[in-house]
C-alpha positions as CSV (number, residue, x, y, z in Angstrom):
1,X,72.5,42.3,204.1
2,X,74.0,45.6,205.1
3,X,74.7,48.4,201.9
4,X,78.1,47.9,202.6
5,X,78.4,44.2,202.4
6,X,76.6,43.8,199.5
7,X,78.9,47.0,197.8
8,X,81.8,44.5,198.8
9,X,80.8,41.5,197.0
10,X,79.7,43.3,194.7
11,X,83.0,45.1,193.6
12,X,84.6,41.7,194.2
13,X,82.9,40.2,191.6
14,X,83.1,42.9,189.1
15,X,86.7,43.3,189.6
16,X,87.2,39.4,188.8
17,X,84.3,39.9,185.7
18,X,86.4,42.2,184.5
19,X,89.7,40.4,184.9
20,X,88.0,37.7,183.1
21,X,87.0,39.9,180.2
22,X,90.2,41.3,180.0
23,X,92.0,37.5,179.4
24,X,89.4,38.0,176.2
25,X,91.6,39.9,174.3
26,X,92.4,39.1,171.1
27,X,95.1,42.0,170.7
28,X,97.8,42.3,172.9
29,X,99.0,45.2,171.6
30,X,96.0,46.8,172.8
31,X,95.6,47.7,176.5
32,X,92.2,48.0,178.1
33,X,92.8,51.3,177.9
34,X,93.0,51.7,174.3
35,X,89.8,49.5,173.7
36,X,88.1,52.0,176.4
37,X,88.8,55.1,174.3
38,X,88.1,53.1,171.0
39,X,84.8,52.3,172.2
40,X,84.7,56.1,173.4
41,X,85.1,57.6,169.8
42,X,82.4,54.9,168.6
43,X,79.6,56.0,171.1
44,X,80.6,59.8,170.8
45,X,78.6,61.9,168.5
46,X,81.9,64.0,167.6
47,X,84.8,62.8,169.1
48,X,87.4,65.5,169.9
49,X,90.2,65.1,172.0
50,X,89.0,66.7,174.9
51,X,85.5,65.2,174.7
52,X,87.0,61.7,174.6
53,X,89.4,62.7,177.6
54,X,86.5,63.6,179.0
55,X,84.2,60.1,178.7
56,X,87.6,58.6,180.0
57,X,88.0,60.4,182.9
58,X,91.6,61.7,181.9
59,X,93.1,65.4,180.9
60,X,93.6,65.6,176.8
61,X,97.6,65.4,177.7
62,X,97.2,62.2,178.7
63,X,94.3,61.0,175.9
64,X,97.1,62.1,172.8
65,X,99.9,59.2,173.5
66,X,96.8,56.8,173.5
67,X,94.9,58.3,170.4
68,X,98.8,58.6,168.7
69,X,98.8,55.0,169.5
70,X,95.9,53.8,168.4
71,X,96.3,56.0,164.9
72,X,100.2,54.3,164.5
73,X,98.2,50.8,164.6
74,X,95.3,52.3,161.8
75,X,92.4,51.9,164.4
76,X,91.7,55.6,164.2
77,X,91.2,58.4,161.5
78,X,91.5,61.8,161.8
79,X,89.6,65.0,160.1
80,X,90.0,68.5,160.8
81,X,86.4,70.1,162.6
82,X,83.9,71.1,160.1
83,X,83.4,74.4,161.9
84,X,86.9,74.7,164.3
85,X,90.1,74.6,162.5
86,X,91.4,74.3,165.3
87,X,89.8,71.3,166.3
88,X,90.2,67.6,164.8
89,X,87.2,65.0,164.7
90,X,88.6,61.3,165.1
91,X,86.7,58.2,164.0
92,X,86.9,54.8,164.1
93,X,88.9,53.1,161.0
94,X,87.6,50.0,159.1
95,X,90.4,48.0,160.8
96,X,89.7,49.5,164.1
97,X,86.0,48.4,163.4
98,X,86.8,44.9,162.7
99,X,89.4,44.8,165.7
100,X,86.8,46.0,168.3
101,X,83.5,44.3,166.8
102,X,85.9,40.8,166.9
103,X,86.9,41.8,170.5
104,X,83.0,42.1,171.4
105,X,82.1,39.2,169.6
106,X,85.1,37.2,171.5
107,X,84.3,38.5,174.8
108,X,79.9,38.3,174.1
109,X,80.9,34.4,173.6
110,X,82.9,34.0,176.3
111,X,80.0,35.5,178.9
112,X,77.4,33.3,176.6
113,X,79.3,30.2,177.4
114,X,79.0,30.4,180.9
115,X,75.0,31.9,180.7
116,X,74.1,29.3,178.7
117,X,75.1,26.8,182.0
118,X,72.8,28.9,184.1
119,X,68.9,27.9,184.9
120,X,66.4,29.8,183.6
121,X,65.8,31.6,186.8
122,X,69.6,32.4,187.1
123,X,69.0,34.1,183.7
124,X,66.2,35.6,184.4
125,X,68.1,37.3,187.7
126,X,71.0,38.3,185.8
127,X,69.0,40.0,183.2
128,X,66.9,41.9,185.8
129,X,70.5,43.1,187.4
130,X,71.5,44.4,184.2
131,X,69.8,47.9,184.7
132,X,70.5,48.1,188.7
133,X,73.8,47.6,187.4
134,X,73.7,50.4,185.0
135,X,72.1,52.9,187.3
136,X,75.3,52.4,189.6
137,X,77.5,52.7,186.6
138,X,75.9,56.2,186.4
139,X,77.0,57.8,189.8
């Protein structure tokens, strides 16, 4: 199959993956787009505005309504910059924990469910994929 072919299907059926996992939501309140930047300031070592702007691909303008957002509903915290007052250092709350962990946990089972139909070898396949898929994830 041609490189181009197979990038086809393959963004077909990662486009509809993630249309499925999106259905997965348990808030509605919360846009992909707000999960995306909560799971940014969980994997960031210090998450500043621009640094999660950055991981999201967007300019800090754009990052505050979302952060602003996402502080209104207690998901986030914020601290000023242990060596930049100028700075602040947001984290994760204990109710934003709970709301992203539960939204893993709901979308982990959802992807189980359908695994758990799959032969052994289908398994097998799709586990082998998982770093191919990471590599182009990367680029």
């Amino acid at each position: 199959m041609p490189a181009i072919a197979l990038a086809d299907d393959l963004r077909v059926a990662l486009v509809r993956l993630g249309r499925r996992m999106r259905r997965e939501r348990l808030d509605q309140a919360l846009a992909p787009h707000h999960l995306s930047a909560l799971g940014a300031i969980q994997q960031l070592e210090e998450p500043t505005l621009a640094r999660i702007a950055a991981c999201e691909g967007v300019k800090p303008p754009s990052m505050v309504k979302t952060l602003q957002y996402l502080e209104e509903l207690d998901y986030i915290e914020r601290s000023a910059h242990p060596s930049d007052g100028r700075m602040l250092v947001l984290r994760i709350s204990e109710n934003g924990e709970r709301k992203l962990g539960a939204m893993r946990e709901r979308r982990n089972r959802a992807l189980a469910e359908t695994i758990a139909t799959m032969t052994t070898e289908e398994q097998r396949t799709l586990a082998n994929a998982i770093p191919l898929l990471e590599r182009l994830s990367e680029q």
